[in-house]
N, C-alpha and C positions, 0 to 999 in steps of 0.2 A: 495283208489281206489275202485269205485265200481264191481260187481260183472261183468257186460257185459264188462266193461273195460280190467278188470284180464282173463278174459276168450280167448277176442281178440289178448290178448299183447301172451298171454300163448302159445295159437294155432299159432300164425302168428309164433312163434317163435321157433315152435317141425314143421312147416310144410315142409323143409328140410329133417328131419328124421321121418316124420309120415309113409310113407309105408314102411320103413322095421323093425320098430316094432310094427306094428297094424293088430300083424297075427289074434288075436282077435275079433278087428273089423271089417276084411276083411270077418274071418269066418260067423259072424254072418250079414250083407252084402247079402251070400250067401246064409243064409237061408232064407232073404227075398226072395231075386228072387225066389227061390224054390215056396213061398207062391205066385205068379204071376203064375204060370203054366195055361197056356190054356186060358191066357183073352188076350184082345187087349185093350191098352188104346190110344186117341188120344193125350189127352193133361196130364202132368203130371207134377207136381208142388215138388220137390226134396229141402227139407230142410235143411241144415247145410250137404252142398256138399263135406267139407273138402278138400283133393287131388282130389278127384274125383274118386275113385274106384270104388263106389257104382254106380255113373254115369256112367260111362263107361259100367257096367253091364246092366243098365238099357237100353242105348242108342243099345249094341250088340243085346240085349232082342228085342226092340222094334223100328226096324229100323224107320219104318213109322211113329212112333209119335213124338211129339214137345213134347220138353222137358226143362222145366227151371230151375235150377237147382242153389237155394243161399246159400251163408256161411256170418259171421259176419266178416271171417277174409281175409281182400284182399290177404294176402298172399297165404293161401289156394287158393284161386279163380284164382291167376296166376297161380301155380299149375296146377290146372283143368285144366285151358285153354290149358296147354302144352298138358297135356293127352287126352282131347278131341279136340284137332284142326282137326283131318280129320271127325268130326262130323257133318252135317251143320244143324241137326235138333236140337242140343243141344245149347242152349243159360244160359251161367253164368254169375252173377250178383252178388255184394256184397249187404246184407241185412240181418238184424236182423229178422229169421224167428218166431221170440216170435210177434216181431212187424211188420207186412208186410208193407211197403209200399204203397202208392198208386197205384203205376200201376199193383202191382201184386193183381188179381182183379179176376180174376178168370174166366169162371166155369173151373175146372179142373176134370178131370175126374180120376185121383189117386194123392194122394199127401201123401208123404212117404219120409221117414228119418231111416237112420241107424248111431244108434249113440250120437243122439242128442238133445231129447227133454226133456233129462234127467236134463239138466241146466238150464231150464226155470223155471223162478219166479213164475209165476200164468199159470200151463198148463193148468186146466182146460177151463181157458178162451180161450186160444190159442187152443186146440180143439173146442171149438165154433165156435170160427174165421173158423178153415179152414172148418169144416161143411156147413158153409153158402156161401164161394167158389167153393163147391163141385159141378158138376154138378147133375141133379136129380138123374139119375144112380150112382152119382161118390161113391169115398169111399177114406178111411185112410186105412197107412200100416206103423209100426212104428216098430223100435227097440229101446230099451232102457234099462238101466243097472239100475239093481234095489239096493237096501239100503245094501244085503249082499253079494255086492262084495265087493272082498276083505277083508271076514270078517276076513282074518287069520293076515293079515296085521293090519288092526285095532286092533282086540285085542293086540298084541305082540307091538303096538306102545303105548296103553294108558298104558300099564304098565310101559312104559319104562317115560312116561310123559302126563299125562294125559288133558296138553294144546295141544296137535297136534291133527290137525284135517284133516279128509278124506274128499274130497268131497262127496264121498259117503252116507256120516251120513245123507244126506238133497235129497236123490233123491224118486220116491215115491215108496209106496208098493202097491203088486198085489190088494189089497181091494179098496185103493186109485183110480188106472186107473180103474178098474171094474166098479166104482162109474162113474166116469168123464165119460168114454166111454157110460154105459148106458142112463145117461142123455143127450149124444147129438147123437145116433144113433138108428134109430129101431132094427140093428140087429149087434151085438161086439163078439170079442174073445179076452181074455187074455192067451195067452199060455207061461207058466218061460221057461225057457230053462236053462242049467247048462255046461258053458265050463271051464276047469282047465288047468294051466300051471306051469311047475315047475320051478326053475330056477336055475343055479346052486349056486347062493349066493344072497347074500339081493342087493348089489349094484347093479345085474345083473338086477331087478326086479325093482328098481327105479328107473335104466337108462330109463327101456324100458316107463315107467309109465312116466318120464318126457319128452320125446322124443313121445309121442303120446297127450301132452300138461297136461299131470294129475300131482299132485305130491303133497305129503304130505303140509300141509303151516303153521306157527307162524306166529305172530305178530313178535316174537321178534327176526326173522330171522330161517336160516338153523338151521335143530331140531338135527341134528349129524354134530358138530362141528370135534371130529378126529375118527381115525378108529380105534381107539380101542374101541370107543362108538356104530358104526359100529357094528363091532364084539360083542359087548355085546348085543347089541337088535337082531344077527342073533344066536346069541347061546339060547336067547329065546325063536324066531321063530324056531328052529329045535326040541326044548325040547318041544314043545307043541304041534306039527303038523310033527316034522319027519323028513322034507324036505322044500324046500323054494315054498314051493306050495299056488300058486293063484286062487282063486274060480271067477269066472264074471257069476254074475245072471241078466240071461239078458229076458226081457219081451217083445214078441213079441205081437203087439196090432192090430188088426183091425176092421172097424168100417165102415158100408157101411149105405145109406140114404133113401138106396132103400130095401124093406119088401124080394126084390125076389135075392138078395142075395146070393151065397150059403157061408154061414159063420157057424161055429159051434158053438151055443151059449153060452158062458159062462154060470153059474146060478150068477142070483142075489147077487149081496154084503149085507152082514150083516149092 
């Protein structure tokens, strides 16, 4: 099964239990809106909408503007819909935001994702793409979870078996977006951000990670077949780290087309 496939089957399938264990994602959500303070946008282009949280935020934010807002997974998008029906500015839509479709076309004068851009195959391109739907004023505002989250997780599982793989291992580093962002904006920020959660055992911390659509994966099926195997990779994780504690390194990105801006600039990638 391909990549956008697993990803669709994953989310449609945690989007039941996506808001009450994506305290995470909701947090960091709100530190975008935080990064909108004092602008007004007309039109606003909302990437891999999931439930709709992030929308909902945006929509309270910004009564007057039009808002579009897609996810890859229709089930998310019913979701939305429940949460935003007393909205009439806000329109949802199923679509692969790595691939826009044709009618979403643009100019948009903010287009922003929390959450999401982290799974794309080729982002650099896909920051092209929405550059060129931007209005001339418009800009990017992104959240995305970078290579060491969950590094405690990762390490305490490659010992335990060193075929288990995070999706994590494959999302990019702050050098990486610095790069992408400079080459399609005159004026970018990359700022990490660092949130932590503990949990009171391993399985607590897997529920939540599979229930938000994430979760360790083999080839050759479930990597903790009983609990005493469990218990062996959580007597690891305590012995190395203390506590069942989770790191999410999360990269807030933006990127405007216009010189006048107020953005704080990054410096240059090596």
């Amino acid at each position: 099964m391909c990549l956008k496939a697993r990803l669709t089957q994953s989310f449609s399938r945690a989007a039941p239990t996506y808001d009450t264990y994506a305290d995470v994602q909701s947090e960091t959500a709100t530190c975008l809106i935080a990064r909108l303070k004092d602008r007004e946008y007309q039109k606003i282009l909302e990437i891999g909408c999931g439930t709709g949280f992030y929308t909902l935020m945006l929509a309270q934010k910004f009564l007057n503007s039009h808002i579009l807002a897609v996810d890859i997974s229709p089930v998310m998008v019913a979701e939305a819909r429940i949460k935003l029906a007393g909205y009439s500015g806000v329109r949802l839509e199923k679509a692969d935001g790595e691939h826009l479709p044709a009618f979403i076309s643009g100019p948009f004068d903010l287009i922003t994702a929390s959450g999401a851009l982290h799974w794309f195959e080729d982002l650099e391109k896909t920051i092209q793409q929405y550059r060129r739907i931007l209005s001339p004023s418009g800009s990017v505002l992104f959240a995305l979870f970078g290579p060491n989250t969950l590094f405690e997780l990762n390490k305490t599982l490659r010992v335990f078996d060193n075929r288990i793989c995070l999706p994590v291992n494959s999302f990019p580093k702050e050098t990486t977006l610095q790069g992408f962002l400079s080459r399609a904006f005159n004026e970018w920020n990359v700022k990490e951000l660092s949130l932590s959660r503990t949990y009171p055992d391993l399985l607590s911390l897997l529920r939540s990670l599979k229930n938000t659509g994430v979760a360790p994966r083999m080839e050759t099926g479930p990597f903790v077949r009983t609990r005493a195997g469990m218990l062996e990779i959580e007597r690891g994780y305590k012995k190395h780290f203390g506590s069942i504690r989770a790191t999410y390194q999360i990269f807030i990105c933006e990127g405007s087309k216009s010189p006048n801006h107020q953005i704080t600039k990054s410096p240059n990638p090596q």
